[in-house]
N, C-alpha and C positions, 0 to 999 in steps of 0.2 A: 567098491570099484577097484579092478585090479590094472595096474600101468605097468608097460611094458617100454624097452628103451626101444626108438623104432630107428634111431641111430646118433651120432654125435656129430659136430661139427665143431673142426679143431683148428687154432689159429695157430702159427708158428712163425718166429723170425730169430735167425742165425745173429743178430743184434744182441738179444739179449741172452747173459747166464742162462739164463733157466731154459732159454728154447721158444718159448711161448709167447706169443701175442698179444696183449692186452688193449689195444690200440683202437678199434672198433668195437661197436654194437652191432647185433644181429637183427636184423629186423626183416619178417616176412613178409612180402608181395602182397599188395591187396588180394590179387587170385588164391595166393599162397593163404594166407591169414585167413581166409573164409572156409577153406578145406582141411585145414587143421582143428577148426573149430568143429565144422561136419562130420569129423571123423573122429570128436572126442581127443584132438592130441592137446598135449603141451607143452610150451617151447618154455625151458628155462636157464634164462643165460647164465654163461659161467666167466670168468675173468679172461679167458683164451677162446670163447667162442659161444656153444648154447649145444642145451643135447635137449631134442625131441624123444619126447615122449606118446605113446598110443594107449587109452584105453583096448583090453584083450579078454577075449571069454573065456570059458573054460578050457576050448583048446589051446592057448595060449595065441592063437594070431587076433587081430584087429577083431573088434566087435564090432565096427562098422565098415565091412569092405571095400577097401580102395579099389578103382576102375585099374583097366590097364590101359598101359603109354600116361600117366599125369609123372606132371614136373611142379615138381615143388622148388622157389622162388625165393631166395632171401640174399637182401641187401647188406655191402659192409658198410657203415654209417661212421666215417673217421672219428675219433676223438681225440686224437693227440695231434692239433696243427703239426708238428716238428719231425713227423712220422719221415716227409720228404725228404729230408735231409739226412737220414742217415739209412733209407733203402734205394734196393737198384730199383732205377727205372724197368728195369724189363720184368714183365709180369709173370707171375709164377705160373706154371699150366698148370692144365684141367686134369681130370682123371678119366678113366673108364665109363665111369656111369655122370657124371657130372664136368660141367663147363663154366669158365669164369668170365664174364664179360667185363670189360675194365670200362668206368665212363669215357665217353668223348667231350662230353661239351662241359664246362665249368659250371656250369646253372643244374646240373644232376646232380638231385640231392643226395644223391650215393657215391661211395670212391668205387665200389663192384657190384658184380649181381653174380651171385653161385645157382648156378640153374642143376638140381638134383634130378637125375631120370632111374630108374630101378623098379622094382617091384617092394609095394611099401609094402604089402601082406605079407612080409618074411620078415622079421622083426629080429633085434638087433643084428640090425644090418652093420657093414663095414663103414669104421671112419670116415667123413669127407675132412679132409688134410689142406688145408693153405698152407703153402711156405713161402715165407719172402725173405728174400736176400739182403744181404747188409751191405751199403753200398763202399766200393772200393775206390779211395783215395789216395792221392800224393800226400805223405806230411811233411812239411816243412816247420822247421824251427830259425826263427830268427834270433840272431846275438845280440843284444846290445852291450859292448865294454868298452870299456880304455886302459886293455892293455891286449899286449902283444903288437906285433911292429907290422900292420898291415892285415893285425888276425891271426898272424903265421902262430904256429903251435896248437889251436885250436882241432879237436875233433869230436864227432860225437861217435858213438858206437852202441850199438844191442848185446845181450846174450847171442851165445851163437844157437840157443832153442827157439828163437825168434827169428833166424832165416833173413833178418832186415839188417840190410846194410846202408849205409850213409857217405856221402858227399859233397863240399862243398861246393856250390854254387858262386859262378862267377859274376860281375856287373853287380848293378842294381835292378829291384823292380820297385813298383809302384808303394807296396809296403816300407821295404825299408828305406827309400828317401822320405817315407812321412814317418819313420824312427827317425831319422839323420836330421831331421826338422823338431823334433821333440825332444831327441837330447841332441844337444848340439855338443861337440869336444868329444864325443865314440864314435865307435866305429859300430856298422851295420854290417854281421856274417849271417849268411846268409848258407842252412845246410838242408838238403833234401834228402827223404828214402827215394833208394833206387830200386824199390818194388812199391807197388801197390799195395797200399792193404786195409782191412775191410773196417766199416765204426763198430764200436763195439761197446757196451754198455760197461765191460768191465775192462783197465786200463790195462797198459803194458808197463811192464815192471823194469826196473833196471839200467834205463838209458840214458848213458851217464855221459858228460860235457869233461871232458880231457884239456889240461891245457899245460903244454910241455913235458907230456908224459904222463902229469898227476891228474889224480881224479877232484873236480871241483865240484860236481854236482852228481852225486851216485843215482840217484832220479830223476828224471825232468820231469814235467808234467806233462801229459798226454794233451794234445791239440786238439781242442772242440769241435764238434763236428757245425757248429755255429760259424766259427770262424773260416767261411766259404769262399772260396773263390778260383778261376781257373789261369792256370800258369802253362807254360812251354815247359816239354822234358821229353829227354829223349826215350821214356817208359816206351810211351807210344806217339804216334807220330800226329804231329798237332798237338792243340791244348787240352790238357786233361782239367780234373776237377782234383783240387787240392783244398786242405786244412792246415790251417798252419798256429804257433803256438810262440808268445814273444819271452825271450829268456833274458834276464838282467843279471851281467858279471861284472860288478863295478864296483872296485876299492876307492874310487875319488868321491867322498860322500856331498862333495858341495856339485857334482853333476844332478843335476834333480831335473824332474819334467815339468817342458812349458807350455 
C-alpha cells in the first residue's frame, strides 16, 4: 500500500520560541472519522497539529475517490488549561478553502472546529495554518524597600532594542496596600510599561531597577502571566489587562514578611 500526504494541519502561536502550537489534539468529527476511514486515510498527530495522510494508486491520486463539495471536520481538544491566559481573545481567521468555528457554550467538548472544503483528489494539498496571538498586556512591577525618602530616586528602564519604556505610578492600588500590610516599615512603588506588550514564553532581558543613578538589579524578573489582573492606564481608555511581578530592595534585614 502506497500513502500519499493529502495535507497537514499546522498549529501555531506567536507565544512561543519556536512558533508552534502544541496545546491541542486534533481530533476528527464523527462525519469526519468515518470518511477518512472510507477513503483509506490516516490522521497522525504531530506535537503542533496532525498531517493526513491518503491511501493512492498508481497514478498517484486517491484509490478511493472523494465525491465533490465534502468537508472534512476536526476538533481542537485544549490541553493546556493556561492556554487562556497568555492568548488573545480574538480568534485567528479562516483561510480560502477552510473556516474556524470557535465554541459558544462552555459544555462543547471542543475549544474549535476547522471545517476543511477543497478537492481532496489532488493530493498534497496546501497547509491548513492556525495562528493564535499572544495576548498583550500592561506589566507592572511593584517595589518593596526602605530606602529612598518617598521612593524618590527609583527607576526602572529597558534596552532601547525593546521599545519599552516605564513610569512610575502614582497612589496606591489594591496590591500594594496588601505589600504595605505584609511588610510593614517600606514603602510600596509602584512602576508600569507605558506600552503594551505581548506573553511570551521566552523573557526579556535586561531590565534593570536604578536607584540614584546606580544599577541595583541589572535583571528583574519577567512578570507572570499568572499574576492577572486589570488596572487603569492611560495605554488605553478604561481598564486594561495587566501582569504584574513583586520586586524586594531591602537592606533592613529584620523587615521580614507577616
Amino acid at each position: 500500500m502506497n500513502y500519499a500526504l493529502l495535507f497537514e494541519l499546522v498549529l501555531k502561536h506567536d507565544y512561543y520560541s519556536s512558533g508552534l502550537c502544541g496545546d491541542f489534539a486534533v481530533v476528527p468529527d464523527g462525519n469526519t472519522a468515518r470518511l477518512l476511514r472510507n477513503h483509506r486515510c490516516l490522521l497522525k498527530p504531530k506535537p503542533s497539529g496532525a498531517d493526513i495522510y491518503v491511501e493512492v494508486g498508481d497514478s498517484g491520486k486517491p484509490k478511493i475517490a472523494f465525491s465533490q463539495n465534502i468537508t472534512l471536520s476536526f476538533e481542537l481538544h485544549l490541553k493546556n488549561p493556561e492556554f487562556r491566559l497568555f492568548t488573545d481573545s480574538a480568534p485567528s481567521a479562516g483561510g480560502v478553502d477552510y473556516q474556524i468555528a470557535y465554541r459558544q457554550q462552555a459544555t462543547d467538548a471542543y475549544f474549535a472546529k476547522i471545517d476543511v472544503r477543497r478537492d481532496f483528489n489532488q493530493v498534497n494539498g496546501s497547509p491548513v495554518e492556525i495562528a493564535f496571538a499572544a495576548k498583550q498586556v500592561l506589566w507592572v512591577f511593584y517595589l518593596v524597600t526602605d530606602q529612598g525618602d518617598s521612593g524618590a530616586g527609583f527607576s526602572i528602564a529597558a534596552p532601547a532594542s525593546q521599545a519599552i519604556s516605564w513610569k512610575q505610578a502614582l497612589g496606591q492600588d489594591r496590591i500594594s496596600r496588601k505589600l504595605a500590610d505584609q511588610y510593614p516599615g517600606t514603602r510600596q512603588l509602584r512602576f508600569t510599561s507605558e506600552q503594551l506588550i505581548p506573553c511570551r514564553e521566552s523573557g526579556l532581558q535586561n531590565i534593570q531597577l536604578s536607584f540614584g543613578g546606580n544599577t541595583m538589579i541589572e535583571s528583574l524578573p519577567n512578570p507572570s502571566w499568572r499574576n492577572y489582573f486589570r488596572t487603569e492606564t492611560a495605554v488605553k481608555e478604561g481598564s486594561v489587562e495587566a501582569i504584574f511581578q513583586v520586586v524586594k530592595y531591602l537592606t533592613n534585614t529584620t523587615l521580614t514578611k507577616v
